[in-house]
N, C-alpha and C positions, 0 to 999 in steps of 0.2 A: 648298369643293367646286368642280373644276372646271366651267367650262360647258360647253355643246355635247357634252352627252352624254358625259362624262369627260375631253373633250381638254381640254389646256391651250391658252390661248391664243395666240394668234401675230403673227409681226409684221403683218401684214395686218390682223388685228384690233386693235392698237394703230394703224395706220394710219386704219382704218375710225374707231374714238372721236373721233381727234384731227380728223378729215373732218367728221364727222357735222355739228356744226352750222352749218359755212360756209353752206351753200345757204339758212338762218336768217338768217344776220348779213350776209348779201350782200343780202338781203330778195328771194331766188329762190323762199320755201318761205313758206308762210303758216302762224303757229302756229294749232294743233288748235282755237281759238276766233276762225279768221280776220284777226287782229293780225298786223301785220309785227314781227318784233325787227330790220330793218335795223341793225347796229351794224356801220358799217365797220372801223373802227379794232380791235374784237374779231374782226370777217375776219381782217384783216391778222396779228395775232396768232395766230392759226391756223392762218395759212399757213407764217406766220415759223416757228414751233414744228414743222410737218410739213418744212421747208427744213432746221431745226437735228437735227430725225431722219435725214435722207438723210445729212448732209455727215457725222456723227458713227457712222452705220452701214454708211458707204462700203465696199466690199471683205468686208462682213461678211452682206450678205445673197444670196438666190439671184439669179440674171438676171431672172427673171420679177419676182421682188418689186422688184428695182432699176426696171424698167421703167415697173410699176404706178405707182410712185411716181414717176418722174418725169412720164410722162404725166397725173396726177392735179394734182402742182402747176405744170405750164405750162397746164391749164384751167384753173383755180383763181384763178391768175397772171394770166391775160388776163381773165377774170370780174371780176377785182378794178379792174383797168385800166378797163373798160368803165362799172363801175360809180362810181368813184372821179374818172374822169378824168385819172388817172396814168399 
């Protein structure tokens, strides 16, 4: 059964999943019992993974979603820098 009230889902919501727990593994978010999961290295993999979405859905999505998504992973990208020292 679809979610969101019978829509199917979209690229912005595969976007969104693949997003979601950076701000965890950057250790920007504190889990729901106070604990860091800081995991850089699984950051990095997350980001890598939403960069292997762009370059492989190039020309196939709308402007706005091309947008979102690059402006999501050059903050993403410099958050990781910051944090990592890279």
């Amino acid at each position: 059964m679809p979610p969101h009230g019978g829509q199917s889902p979209g690229f912005m919501d595969l976007v969104a999943v693949l997003a979601e727990p950076i701000a965890f593994l950057l250790g920007d978010a504190q889990l729901p019992d106070g604990q860091s999961a800081q995991d850089l290295p699984r950051a990095r993999l997350h980001i890598d993974l939403l960069a292997v979405l762009q370059e492989k859905t190039r020309g196939n999505v709308s402007e706005q979603e091309t947008a979102v998504l690059e402006d999501l992973l050059a903050q993403l990208r410099m958050r990781y820098v910051e944090k990592s020292g890279n």
